[in-house]
LORO-119938 format. One line per 8 residues: their letters; for each residue x, y, z negated of N, C-alpha, C. Coordinates in steps of 0.001 Angstrom, whole numbers. Layout:
A = X,Y,Z,X,Y,Z,X,Y,Z; ...
REM end
This chain:
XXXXXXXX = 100942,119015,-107114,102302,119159,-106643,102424,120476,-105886; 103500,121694,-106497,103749,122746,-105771,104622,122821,-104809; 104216,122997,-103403,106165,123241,-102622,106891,124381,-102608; 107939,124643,-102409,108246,125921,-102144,108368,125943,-101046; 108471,127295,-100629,108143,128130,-98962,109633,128201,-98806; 110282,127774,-97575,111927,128455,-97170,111841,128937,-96305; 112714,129683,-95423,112657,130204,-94468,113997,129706,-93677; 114102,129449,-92513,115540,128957,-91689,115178,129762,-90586
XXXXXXXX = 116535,129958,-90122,116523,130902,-88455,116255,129663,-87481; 116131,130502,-86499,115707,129417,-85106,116207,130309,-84499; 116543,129551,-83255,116923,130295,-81589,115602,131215,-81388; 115711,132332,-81163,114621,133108,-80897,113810,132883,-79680; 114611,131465,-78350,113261,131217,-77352,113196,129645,-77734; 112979,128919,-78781,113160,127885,-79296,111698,128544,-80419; 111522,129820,-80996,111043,130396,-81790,109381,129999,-80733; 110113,130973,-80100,109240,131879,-79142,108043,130675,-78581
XXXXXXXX = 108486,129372,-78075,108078,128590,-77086,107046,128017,-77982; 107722,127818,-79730,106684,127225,-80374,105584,127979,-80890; 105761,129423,-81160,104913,129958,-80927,103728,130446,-80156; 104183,129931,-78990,102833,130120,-77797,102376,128667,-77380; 103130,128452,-77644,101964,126805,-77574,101149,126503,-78782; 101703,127149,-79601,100568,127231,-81038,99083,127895,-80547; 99955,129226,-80156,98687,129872,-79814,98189,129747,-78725; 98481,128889,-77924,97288,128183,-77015,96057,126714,-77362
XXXXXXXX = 96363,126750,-78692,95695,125793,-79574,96676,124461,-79380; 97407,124183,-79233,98576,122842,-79419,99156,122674,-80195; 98870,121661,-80851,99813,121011,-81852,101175,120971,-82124; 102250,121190,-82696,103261,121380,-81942,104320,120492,-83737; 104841,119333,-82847,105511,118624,-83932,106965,118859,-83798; 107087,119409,-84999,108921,119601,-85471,109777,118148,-85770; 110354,118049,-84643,111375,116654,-84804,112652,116885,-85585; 112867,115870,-86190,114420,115584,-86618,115001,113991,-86716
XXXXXXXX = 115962,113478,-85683,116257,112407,-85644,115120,111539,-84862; 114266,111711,-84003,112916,111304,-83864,112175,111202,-84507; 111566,111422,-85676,110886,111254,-86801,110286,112873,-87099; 108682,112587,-86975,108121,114105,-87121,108393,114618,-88821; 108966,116033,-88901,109373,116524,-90226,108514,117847,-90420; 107542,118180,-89576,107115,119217,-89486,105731,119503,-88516; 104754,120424,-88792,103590,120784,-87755,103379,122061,-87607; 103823,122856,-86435,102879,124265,-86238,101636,124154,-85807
XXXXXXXX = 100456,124738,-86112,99358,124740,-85361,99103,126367,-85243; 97912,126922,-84510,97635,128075,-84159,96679,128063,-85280; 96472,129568,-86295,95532,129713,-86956,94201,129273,-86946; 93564,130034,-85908,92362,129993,-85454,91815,128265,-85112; 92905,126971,-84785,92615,125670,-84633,92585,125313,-85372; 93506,125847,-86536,93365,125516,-87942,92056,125488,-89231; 91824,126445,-88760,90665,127136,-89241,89309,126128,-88682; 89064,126142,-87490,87979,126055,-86843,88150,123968,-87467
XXXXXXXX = 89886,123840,-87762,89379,122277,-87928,89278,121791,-89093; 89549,122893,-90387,89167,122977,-91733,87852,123511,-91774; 86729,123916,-91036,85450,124431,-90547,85105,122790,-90508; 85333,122378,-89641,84237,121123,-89130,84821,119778,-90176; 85714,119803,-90807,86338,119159,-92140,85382,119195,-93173; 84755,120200,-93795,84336,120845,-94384,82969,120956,-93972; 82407,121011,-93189,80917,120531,-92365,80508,119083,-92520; 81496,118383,-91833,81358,116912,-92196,81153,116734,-93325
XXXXXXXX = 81740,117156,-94421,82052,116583,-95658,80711,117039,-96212; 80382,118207,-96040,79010,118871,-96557,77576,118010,-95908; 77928,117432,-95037,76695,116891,-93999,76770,115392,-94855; 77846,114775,-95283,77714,113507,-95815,76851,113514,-97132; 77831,114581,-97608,77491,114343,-99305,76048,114878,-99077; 75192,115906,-98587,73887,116197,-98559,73197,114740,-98009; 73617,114223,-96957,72608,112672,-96945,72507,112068,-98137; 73854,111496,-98480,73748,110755,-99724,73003,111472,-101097
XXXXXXXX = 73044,112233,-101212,71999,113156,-102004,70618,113266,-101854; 70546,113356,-100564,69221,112728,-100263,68534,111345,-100111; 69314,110693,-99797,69102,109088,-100141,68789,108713,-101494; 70070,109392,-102320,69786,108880,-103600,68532,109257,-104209; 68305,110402,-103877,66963,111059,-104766,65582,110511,-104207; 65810,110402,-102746,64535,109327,-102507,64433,107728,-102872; 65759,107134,-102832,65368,105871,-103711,65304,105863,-105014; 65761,107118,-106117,65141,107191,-107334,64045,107837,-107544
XXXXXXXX = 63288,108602,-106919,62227,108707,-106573,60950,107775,-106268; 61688,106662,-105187,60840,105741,-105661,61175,104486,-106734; 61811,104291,-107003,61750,103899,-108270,61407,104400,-109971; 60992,105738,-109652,60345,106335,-110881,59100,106509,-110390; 58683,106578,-109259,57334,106515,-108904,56457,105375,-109206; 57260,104163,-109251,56832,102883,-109428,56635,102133,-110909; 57215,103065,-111930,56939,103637,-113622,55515,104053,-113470; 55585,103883,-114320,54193,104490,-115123,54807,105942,-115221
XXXXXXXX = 53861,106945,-114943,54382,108589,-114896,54977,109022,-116006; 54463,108431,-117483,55130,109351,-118714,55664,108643,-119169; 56109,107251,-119040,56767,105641,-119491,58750,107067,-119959; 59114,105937,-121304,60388,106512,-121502,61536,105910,-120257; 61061,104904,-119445,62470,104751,-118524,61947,105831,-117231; 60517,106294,-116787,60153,106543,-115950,60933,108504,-115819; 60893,108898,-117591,61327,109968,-117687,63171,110040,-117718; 63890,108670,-117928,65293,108682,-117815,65357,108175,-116319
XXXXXXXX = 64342,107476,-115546,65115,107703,-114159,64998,109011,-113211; 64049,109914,-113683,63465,111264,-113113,65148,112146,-113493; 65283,112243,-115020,66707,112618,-115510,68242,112526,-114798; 68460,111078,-114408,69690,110136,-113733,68983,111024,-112316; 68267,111160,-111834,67821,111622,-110386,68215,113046,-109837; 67891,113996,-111461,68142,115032,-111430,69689,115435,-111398; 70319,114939,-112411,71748,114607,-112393,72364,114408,-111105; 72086,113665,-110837,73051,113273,-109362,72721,114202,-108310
XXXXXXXX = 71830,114394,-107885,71719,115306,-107362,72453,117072,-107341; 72392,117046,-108069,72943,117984,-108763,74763,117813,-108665; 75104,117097,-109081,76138,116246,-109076,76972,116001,-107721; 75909,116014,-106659,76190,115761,-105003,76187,117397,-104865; 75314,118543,-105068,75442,119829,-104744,76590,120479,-105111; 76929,120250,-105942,78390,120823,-106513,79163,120293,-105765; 79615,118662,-105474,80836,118699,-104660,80537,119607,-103528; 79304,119423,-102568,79181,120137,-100884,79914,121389,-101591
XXXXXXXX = 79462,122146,-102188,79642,123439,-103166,81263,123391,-102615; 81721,122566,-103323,83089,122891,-103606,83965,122714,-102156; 83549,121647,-101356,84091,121451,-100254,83752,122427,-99337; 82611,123488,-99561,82815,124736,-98592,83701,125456,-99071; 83797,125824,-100635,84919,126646,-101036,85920,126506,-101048; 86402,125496,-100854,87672,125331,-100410,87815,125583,-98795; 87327,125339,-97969,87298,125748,-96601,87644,126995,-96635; 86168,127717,-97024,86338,129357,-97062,88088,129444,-97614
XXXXXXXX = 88503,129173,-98729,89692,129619,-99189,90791,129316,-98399; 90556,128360,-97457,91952,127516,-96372,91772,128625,-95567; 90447,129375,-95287,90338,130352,-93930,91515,131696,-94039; 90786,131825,-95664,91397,133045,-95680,93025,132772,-96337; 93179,132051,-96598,95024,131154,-96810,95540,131675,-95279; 94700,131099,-94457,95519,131010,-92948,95080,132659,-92251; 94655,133418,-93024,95098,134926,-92668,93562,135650,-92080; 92450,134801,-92561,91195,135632,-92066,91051,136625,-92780
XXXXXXXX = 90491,137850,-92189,89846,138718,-93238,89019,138487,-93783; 89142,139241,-94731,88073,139877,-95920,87497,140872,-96002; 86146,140886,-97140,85449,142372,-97521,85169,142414,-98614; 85245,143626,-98908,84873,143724,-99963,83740,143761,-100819; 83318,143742,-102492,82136,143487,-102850,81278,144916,-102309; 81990,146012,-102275,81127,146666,-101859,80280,146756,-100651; 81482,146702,-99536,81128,145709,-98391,79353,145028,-97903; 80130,143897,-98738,78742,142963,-98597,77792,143512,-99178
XXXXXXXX = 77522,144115,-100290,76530,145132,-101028,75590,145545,-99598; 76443,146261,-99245,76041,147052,-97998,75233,146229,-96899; 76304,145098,-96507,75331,144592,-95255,74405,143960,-95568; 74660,143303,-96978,73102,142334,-97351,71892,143543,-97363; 72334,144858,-98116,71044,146000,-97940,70209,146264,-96721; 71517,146453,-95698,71233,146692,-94375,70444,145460,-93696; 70436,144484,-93732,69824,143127,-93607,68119,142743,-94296; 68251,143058,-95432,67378,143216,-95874,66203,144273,-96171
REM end
């Protein structure tokens, strides 16, 4: 589902007020009729709470990835080493795993992409060229 972006005027200290309470990290809910229709937040809270969104999510799916591969692990351990189910549960082991790395994968990249959505900079490939050299 796409939204479109509008733009409406505001009282410029009606503007103003929600703007600095943003940027003092506060939440700041747009009412209409009592009923919230709207959220400003400050970039940087934004960021830092699509950061730990995105941490969590990476910290789960790596347990469960690791769980799984140690209880199929031992259950192919408990095969006979070259047995044909011993080599399809080693397979199903590899898979999932694999399977769990890609989502973490994806749930950082999307972070990274919310960062720079909400106005972080960037560099370029040459850029990084550079500091990984310098680093290394």
């Amino acid at each position: 589902m796409t939204s479109a972006a509008r733009a409406y005027e505001m009282p410029d200290d009606a503007l103003t007020e929600v703007v600095a309470e943003a940027r003092l990290g506060n939440v700041v809910y747009l009412v209409r009729d009592g009923e919230r229709v709207a959220v400003v937040q400050g970039t940087e809270a934004r960021i830092r709470e699509l950061e730990d969104v995105a941490q969590a999510a990476d910290a789960q799916l790596r347990a469960e990835a690791e769980s799984a591969r140690k209880t199929l692990e031992l259950v192919a351990q408990s095969l006979t080493g070259d047995s044909q189910i011993g080599l399809s549960v080693r397979a199903l082991l590899d898979e999932r795993v694999a399977a769990a790395e890609d989502i973490a994968d994806l749930a950082a990249a999307r972070a990274a992409m919310a960062r720079i959505e909400a106005g972080e900079e960037t560099i370029s490939h040459a850029q990084l060229l550079a500091e990984l050299a310098d680093q290394g």
